[in-house]
N, C-alpha and C positions, 0 to 999 in steps of 0.2 A: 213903615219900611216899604222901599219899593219894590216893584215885581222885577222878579231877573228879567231879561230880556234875552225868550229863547226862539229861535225860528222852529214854523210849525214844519213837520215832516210832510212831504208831500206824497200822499199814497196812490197818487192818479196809478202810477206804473203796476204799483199791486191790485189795484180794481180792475186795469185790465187782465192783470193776469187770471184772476180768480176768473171775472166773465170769460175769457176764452179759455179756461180749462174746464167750465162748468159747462160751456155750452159745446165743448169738444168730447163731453161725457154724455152727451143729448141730455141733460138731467132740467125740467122747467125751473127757472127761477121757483117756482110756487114749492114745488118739490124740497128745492131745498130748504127752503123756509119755515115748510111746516116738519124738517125733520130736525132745524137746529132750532128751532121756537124762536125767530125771529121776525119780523115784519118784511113782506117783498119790498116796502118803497126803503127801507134801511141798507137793505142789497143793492138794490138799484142804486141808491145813492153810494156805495160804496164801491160798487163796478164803474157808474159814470161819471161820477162827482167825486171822487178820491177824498169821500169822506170819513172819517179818522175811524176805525171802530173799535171798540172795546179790546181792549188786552184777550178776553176770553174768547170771543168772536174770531180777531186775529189768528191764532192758535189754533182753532177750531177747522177754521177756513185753509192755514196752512197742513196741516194736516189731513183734512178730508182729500184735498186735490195735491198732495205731496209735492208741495210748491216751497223752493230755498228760503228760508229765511234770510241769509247771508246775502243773495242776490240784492234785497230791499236795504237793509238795514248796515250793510259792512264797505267798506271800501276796497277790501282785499277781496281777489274773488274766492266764491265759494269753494267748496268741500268739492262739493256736487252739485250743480246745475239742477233749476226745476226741469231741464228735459232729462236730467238723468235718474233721476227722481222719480219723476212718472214711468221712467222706462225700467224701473229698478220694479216699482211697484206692479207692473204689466208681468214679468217675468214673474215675480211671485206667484202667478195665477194660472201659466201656463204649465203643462205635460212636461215628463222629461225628453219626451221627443219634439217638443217645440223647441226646447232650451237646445239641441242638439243641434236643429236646423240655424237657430239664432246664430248658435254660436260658429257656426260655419260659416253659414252668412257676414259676419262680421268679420273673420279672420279671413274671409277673399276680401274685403273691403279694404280689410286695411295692409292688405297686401299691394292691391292697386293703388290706393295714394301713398302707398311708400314707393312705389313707382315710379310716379309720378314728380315724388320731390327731385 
């Protein structure tokens, strides 16, 4: 029997996103390597060469760097955005008086581009 005939997915777009959220955490390739037991040149290849990685890898990597699945994989756009994502997870971390300031901050912004339309 023949082989179906499927097109490979191309993960260039997710390898950059992992390297520019990994290196936007200053975290060394090496680092992260030796925390998920995987090999640096398997990262490398999967940051620069949008090479395919493991379902388990995959998963691992989206979730370590709270990066959309949806973005990669769906045609409809996401839920939430990887920048909402990160930005959801950032907030987790902060004070109730950061979340205060945030939230102020944001509700003058979005008072000026309602302005603006």
């Amino acid at each position: 029997m023949a082989k179906r005939p499927v097109p490979k997915y191309d993960f260039k777009a997710f390898g950059a996103a992992i390297k520019a959220a990994r290196t936007g955490r200053k975290e060394s390739r090496k680092k992260v390597c030796d925390e998920m037991f995987i090999s640096p040149r398997y990262l490398a290849n999967i940051e620069n060469n949008g090479q395919h990685p493991s379902l388990q890898i995959f998963f691992e990597l989206m979730l370590r760097y709270n990066i959309s699945v949806d973005q990669f994989l769906s045609d409809k756009p996401a839920e939430k955005n990887t920048q909402r994502r990160q930005l959801d997870a950032l907030l987790d971390g902060i004070s109730d008086t950061g979340l205060r300031i945030v939230t102020a901050t944001a509700k003058e912004i979005a008072e000026v581009e309602k302005e603006d339309e």
